[in-house]
N, C-alpha and C positions, 0 to 999 in steps of 0.2 A: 558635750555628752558624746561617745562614742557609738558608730555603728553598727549593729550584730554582723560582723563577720559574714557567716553563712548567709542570712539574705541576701548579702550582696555577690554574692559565688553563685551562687545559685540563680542570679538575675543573670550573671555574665553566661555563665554554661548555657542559660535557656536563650541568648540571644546568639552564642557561637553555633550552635541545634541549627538553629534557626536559618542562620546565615549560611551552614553547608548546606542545608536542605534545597535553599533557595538554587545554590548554585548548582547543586547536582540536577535540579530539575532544568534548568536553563543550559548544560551540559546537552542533555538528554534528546534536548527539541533542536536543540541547535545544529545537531549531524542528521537531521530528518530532510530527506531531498521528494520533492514532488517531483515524478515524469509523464507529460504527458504521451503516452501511448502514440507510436507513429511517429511521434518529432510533431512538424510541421504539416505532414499529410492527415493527421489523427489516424481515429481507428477505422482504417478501409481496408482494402483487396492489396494483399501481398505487403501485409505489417509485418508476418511471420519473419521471424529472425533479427528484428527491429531491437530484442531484447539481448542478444546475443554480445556481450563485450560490453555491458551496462553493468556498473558499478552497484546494482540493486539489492537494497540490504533488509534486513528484517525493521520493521516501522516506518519506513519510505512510504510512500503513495503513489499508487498507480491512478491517474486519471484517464478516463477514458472521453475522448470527444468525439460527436459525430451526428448526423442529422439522427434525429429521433422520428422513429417509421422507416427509417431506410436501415439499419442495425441496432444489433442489441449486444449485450454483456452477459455471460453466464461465466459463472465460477464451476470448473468439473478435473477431476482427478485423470492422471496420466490414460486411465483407458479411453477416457471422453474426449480427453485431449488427440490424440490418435486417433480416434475411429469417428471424430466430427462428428459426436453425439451426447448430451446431454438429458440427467435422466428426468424422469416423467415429473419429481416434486423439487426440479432445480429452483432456486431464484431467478427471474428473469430482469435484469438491470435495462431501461430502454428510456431513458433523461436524455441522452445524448451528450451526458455532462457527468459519467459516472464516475467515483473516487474509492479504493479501494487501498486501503493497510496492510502493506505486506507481513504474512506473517514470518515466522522462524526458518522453516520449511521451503519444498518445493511449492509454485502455485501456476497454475494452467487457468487461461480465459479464453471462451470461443465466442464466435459469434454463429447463432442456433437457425438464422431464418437460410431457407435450402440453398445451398450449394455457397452459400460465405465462406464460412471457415475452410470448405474446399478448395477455395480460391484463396488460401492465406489469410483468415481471420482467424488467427490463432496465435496465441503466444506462450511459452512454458518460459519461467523465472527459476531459475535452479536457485536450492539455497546457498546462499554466500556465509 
């Protein structure tokens, strides 16, 4: 007895679906690069510029490390960024283990407790 045609078309397209889908997503993660913040100093006094010549792309990860109590992490926009000030309902990141997704865009992180970021706790990601 013969097999209906279409069912069986229909089996193959939904597993060929299938099988790009898989691959596009394994694409996708596969060019995702984790940095942590610093190199090997982590995030301390005078990281500023640390980011400069980094191949940092939109979905990449910024990790940030660092004694927790002794700095922190805030996400803040080019003003905050420059004027080593962070507004009143920022996020305050302080694990000492923080990881953050780069987005599309530019992204600026300071560190908020007094006179860090003054001293180089600071970093701006231009978008790529």
């Amino acid at each position: 007895m013969a097999r209906p045609i279409i069912g069986s078309l229909s089996s193959i397209v939904l597993v060929l679906i299938l099988a790009w889908s898989l691959g596009t997503i394994a694409v996708s993660s596969y060019n995702t690069t984790e940095w942590i913040v610093g190199g090997d100093k982590g995030w301390s006094f005078g990281v500023a510029g640390w980011e400069n010549e980094k191949p940092i792309q939109a979905g990449d990860i910024l990790v940030f490390k660092y004694k927790p109590g002794a700095h922190n992490v805030v996400e803040v926009d080019v003003a905050g960024y420059m004027e080593c000030k962070a507004p009143d309902d920022a996020k305050v990141y302080s694990t000492g283990n923080d990881s953050f997704e780069m987005p599309g865009g530019k992204a600026y992180y300071i560190c908020t407790i007094p006179g860090h970021c003054e001293k180089g706790m600071r970093i701006g990601i231009p978008p790529r």
